[in-house]
C-alpha positions in Angstrom: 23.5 49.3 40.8 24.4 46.8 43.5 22.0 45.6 46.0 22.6 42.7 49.3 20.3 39.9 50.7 20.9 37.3 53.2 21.1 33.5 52.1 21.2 31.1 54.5 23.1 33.7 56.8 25.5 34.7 54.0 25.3 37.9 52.6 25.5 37.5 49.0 26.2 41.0 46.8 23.9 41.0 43.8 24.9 42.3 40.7 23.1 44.5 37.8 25.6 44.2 35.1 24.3 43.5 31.3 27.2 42.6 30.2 28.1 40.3 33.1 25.2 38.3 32.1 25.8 38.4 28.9 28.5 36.4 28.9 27.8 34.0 32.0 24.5 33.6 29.0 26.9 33.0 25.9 29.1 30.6 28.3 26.3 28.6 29.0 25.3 28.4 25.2 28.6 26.6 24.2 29.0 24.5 27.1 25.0 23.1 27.6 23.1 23.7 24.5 25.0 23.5 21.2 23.8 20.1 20.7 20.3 21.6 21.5 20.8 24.1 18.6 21.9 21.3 16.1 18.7 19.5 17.0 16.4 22.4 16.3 17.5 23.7 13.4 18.3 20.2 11.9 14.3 19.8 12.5 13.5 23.0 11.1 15.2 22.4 7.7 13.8 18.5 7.5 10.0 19.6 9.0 9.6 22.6 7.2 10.2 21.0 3.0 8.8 17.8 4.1 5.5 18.7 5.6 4.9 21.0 2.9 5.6 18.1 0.4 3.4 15.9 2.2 0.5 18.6 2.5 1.0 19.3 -1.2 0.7 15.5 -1.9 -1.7 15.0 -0.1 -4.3 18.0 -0.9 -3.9 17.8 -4.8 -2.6 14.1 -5.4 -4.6 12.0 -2.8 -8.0 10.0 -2.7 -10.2 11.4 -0.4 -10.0 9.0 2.3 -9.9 8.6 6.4 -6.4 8.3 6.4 -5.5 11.1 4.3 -7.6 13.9 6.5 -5.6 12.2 9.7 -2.4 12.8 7.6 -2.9 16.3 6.7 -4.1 16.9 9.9 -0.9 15.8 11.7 0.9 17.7 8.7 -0.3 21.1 9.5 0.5 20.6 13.0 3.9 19.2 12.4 4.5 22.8 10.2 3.0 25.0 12.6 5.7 23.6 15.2 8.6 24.2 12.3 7.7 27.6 11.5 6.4 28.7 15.0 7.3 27.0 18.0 10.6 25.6 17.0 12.5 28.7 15.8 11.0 30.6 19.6 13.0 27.8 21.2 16.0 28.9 19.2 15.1 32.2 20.5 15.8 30.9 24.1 17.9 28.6 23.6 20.2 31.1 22.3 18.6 33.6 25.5 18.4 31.0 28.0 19.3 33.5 30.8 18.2 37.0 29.0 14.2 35.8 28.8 12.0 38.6 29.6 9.2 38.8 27.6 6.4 36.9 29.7 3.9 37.2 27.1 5.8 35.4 24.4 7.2 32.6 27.1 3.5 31.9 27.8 2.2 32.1 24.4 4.8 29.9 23.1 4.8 27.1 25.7 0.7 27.1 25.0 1.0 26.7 21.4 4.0 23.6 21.9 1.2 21.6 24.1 -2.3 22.7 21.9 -0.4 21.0 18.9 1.5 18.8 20.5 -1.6 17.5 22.7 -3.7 17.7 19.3 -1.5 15.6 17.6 -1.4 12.7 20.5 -5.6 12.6 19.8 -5.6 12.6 16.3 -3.5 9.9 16.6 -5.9 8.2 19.1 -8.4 8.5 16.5 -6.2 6.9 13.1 -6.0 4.0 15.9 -10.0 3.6 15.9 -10.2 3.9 12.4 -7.3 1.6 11.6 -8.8 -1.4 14.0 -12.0 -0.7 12.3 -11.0 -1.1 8.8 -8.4 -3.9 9.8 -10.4 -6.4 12.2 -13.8 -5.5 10.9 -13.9 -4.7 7.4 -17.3 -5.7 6.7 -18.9 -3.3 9.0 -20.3 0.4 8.3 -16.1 1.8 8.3 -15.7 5.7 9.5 -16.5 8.0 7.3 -14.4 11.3 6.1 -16.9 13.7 7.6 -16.7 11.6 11.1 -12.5 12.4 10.5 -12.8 15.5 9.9 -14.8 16.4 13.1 -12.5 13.9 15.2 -9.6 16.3 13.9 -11.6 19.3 15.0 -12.5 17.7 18.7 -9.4 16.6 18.7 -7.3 20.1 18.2 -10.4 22.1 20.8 -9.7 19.0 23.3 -6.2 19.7 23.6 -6.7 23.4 23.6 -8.7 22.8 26.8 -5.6 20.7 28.1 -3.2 23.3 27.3 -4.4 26.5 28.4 -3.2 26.1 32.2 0.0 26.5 30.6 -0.8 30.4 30.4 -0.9 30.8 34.1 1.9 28.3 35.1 4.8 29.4 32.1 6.3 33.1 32.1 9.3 34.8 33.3 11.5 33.6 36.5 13.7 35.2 38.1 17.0 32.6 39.0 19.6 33.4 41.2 23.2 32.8 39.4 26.2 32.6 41.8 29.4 34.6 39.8 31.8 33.3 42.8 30.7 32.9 46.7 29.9 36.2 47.5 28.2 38.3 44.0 25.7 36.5 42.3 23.0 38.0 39.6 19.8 37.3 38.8 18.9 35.4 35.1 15.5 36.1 33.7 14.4 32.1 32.1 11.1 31.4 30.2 10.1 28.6 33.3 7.4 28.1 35.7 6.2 32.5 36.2 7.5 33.2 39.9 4.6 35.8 39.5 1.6 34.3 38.7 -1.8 36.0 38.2 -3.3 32.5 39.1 -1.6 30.4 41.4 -1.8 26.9 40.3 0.5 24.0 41.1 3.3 22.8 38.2 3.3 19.9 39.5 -0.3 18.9 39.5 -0.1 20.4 35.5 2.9 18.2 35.0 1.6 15.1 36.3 -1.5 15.4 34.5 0.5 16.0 31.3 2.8 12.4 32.3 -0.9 10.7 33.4 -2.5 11.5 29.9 0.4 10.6 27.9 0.9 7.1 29.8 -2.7 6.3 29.0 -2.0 7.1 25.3 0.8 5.3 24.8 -0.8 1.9 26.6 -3.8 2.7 24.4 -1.9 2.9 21.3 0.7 -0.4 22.0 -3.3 -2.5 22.8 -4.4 -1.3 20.1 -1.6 -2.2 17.4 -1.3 -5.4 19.0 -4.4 -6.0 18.3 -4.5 -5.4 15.0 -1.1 -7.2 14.5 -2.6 -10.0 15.5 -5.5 -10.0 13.5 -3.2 -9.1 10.2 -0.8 -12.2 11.1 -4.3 -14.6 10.8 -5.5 -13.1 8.0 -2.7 -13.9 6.1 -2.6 -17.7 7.1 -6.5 -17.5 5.8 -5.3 -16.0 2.6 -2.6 -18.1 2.4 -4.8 -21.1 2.9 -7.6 -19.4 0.3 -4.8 -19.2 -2.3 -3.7 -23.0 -2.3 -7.2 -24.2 -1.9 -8.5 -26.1 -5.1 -12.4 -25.2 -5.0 -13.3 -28.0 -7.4 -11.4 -30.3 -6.9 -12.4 -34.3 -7.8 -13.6 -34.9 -4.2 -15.9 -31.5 -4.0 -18.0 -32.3 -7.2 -19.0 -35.1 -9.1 -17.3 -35.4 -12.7 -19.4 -35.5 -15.3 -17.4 -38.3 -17.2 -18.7 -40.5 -14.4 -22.0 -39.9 -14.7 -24.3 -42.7 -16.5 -25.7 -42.0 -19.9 -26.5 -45.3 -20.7 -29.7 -45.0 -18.2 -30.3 -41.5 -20.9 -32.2 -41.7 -23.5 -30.3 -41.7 -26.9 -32.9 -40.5 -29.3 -31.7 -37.8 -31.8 -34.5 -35.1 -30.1 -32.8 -35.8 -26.7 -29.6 -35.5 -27.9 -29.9 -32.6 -30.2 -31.5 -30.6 -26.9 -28.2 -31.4 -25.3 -26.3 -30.6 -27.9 -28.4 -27.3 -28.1 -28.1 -27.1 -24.4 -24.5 -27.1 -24.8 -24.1 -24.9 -27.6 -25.6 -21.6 -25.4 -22.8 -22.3 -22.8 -20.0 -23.4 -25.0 -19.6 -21.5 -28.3 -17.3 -24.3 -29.7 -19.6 -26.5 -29.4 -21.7 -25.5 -32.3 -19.4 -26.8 -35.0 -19.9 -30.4 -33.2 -23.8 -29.9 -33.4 -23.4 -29.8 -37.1 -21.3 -32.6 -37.3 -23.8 -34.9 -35.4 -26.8 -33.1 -36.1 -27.6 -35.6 -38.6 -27.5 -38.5 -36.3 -27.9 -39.9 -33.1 -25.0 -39.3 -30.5 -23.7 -42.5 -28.7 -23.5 -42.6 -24.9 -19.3 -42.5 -25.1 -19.7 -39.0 -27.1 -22.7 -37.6 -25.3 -19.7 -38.5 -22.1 -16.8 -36.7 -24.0 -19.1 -33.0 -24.3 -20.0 -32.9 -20.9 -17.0 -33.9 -19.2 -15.4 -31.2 -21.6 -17.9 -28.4 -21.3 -17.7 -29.3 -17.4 -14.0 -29.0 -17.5 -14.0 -25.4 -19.0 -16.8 -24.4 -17.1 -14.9 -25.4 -13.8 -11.6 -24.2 -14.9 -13.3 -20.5 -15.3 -15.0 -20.9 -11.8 -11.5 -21.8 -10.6 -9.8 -19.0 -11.9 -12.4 -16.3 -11.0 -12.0 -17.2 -7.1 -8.3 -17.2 -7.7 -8.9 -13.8 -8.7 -11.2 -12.9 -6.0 -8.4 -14.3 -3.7 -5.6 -12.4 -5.5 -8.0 -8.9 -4.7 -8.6 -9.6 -1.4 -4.5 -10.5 -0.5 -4.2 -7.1 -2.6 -6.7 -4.6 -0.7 -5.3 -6.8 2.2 -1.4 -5.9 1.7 -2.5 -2.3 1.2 -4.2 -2.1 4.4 -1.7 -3.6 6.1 1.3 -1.2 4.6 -0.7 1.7 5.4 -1.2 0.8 8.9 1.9 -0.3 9.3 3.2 3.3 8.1 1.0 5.5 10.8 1.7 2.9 13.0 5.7 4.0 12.9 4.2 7.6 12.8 2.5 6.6 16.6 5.8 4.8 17.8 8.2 8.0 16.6 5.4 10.0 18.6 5.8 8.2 22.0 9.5 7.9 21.3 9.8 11.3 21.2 7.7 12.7 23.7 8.5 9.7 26.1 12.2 11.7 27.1 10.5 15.2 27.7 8.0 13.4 30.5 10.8 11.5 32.4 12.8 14.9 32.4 10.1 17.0 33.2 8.9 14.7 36.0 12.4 14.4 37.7 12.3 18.0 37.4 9.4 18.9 39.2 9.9 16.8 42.2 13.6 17.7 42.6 13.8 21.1 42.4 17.7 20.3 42.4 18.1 17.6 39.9 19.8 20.1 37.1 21.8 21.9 39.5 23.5 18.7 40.4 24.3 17.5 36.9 27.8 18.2 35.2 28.4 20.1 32.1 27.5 16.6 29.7 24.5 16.2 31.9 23.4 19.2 31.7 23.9 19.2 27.6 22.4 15.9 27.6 19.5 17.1 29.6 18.7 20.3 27.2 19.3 17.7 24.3 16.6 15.1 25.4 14.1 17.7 26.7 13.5 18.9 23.0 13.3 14.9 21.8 9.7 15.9 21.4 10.8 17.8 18.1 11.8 14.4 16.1 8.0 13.4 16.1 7.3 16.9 14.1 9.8 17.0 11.1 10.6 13.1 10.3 7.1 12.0 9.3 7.9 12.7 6.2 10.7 10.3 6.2 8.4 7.6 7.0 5.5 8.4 4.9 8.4 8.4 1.8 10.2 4.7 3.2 6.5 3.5 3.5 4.6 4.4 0.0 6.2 4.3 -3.2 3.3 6.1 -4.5 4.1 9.0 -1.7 7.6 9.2 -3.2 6.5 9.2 -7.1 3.7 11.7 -6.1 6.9 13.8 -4.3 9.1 13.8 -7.5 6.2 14.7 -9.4 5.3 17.6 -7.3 9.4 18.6 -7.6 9.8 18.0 -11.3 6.9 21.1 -11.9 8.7 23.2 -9.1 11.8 23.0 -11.3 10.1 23.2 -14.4 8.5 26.0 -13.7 
């Protein structure tokens, strides 16, 4: 069936031919979004073994800890995208102009923010618990329960942010010229040219490119912070490490100290020698070899300055352990943050492309139409960025922790084996 309109005083035949748009659909596939479908399903086969690995890991092989609920948390999220969201954008991607199924476009674009937008505050919240443990160890630290309800506030919070989505995304109907007089109309999963509640795209978009600013200044405040803290703890350790605690200026050596002015009776000095003998096991074999007599003032000199010297030399060596620990616990704190904080940078990365796009879009209505065949490739390509921050965690985690990667080849030896 044919049917006419007028545009802009030019009639314009509009055709209803299936396989017309069939192939103006497939066309547009090889020209604008092949590099789109290598991203996707390059992100489905890295996300969808790696998140699994990582929730494996950490449900079975983990301590119970702050960071490890945070972890799973963005795990489950990250697979839920792999498994869900990610193969409907295949879906399409590969049906960017044959979309007509409102339901599922609405659905589907909810479900990419609720995780999405869940994932941006459970982030927000490793942030808190990372400057907490970092630049104020000695305080009362977050507890696991308190993660585990920041998770759940976290993934509601966002559900509240994405559910405008419902009413905004859906079918639209867009006007494709075939030459200057026949056009036909593409169904796309956009902004619903028949809403059920008219609100603005553009008020949802710049609330969306509002909230993820904020974020992202948060986040970069944050990590500076604790960068900077982490660089002067080192120097302190550092300094504790080199540091002689009894050294000859910070106590009095006993080999200087006057017996002469002591009584040299054998009671006195057989109380000494007793004295002595509690503290310094060795000692007992010298009792019995001046038991029997007196001990001079140069002698008497010669078991304290040695007792003192073993006694100091344990001292010495405990803090050196104490100060070994702390650089320990220290470095591990330190890697760990370090590791979610390249989780947080791979998350604005990746989402930072889909805002500018999105915001160009909404406020010229034009913008795609204009761009050539690379732009518009490139356009589709960086629109889906936001997929990178959902299957390569697992990448970092596995650079980051060398007890994340024996924990993974342990957990793939007993797949094999069994």
């Amino acid at each position: 069936m044919n049917a006419s309109s007028l545009s802009s005083n030019v009639t314009m035949e509009i055709l209803d031919d299936p396989n017309l748009l069939q192939i103006i659909n497939d066309d547009a596939v090889r020209q604008h979004l092949i590099p789109s479908v290598v991203l996707t399903v390059s992100m489905i086969l890295l996300g969808i073994p790696g998140n699994i690995l990582i929730i494996a890991v950490y449900m079975k092989r983990w301590k119970k800890s702050t960071s490890r609920i945070f972890i799973l948390a963005l795990a489950f999220n990250d697979l839920f995208n792999c498994l869900f969201t990610m193969p409907l954008e295949l879906y399409y991607i590969f049906n960017v102009y044959q979309t007509d199924d409102s339901y599922l476009c609405k659905v589907s674009r909810c479900l990419t923010f609720w995780t999405n937008d869940g994932s941006s505050l459970i982030l927000m919240g490793i942030a808190f618990d990372r400057l907490q443990r970092i630049c104020k160890p000695f305080k009362v630290q977050m507890s696991i329960s308190k993660a585990k309800r920041i998770v759940g506030v976290s993934m509601v919070a966002s559900l509240l942010v994405a559910w405008p989505s419902l009413f905004i995304y859906g079918t639209a109907n867009v006007l494709l010229p075939v030459d200057e007089n026949k056009g036909i109309y593409a169904k796309m999963c956009l902004y619903s040219d028949r809403p059920r509640v008219r609100l603005d795209p553009r008020v949802f978009v710049f609330f969306i490119m509002v909230g993820n600013s904020v974020l992202d200044v948060f986040f970069l405040v944050v990590y500076g912070i604790i960068l900077y803290h982490v660089k002067n703890s080192d120097k302190e350790l550092r300094k504790l490490s080199k540091m002689d605690l009894y050294s000859s200026d910070g106590c009095r050596k006993m080999s200087e100290v006057d017996f002469s002015a002591q009584p040299s009776t054998e009671v006195s000095a057989n109380k000494e020698i007793r004295k002595l003998s509690k503290e310094e096991p060795n000692l007992s074999r010298m009792k019995q070899v001046f038991s029997g007599a007196p001990l001079t003032t140069t002698v008497k000199r010669k078991l304290f300055s040695q007792s003192r010297q073993k006694r100091t030399s344990y001292s010495s060596s405990t803090e050196s352990r104490r100060t070994i620990f702390a650089s320990r616990d220290n470095r591990g704190k330190t890697k760990t943050t370090i590791m979610l904080f390249l989780v947080t940078i791979l998350f604005i990365v990746s989402f930072g492309p889909y805002t500018v796009l999105m915001t160009i879009r909404i406020f010229d209505a034009g913008y795609y139409s204009r761009l050539s065949d690379f732009g518009k490739a490139t356009y589709h390509f960086f629109i889906r960025s936001y997929f990178l921050s959902n299957a390569l965690n697992p990448l970092i985690y596995g650079f980051m922790s060398e007890h994340f990667r024996t924990e993974c080849k342990s957990v793939l030896r007993n797949i094999v084996c069994w």
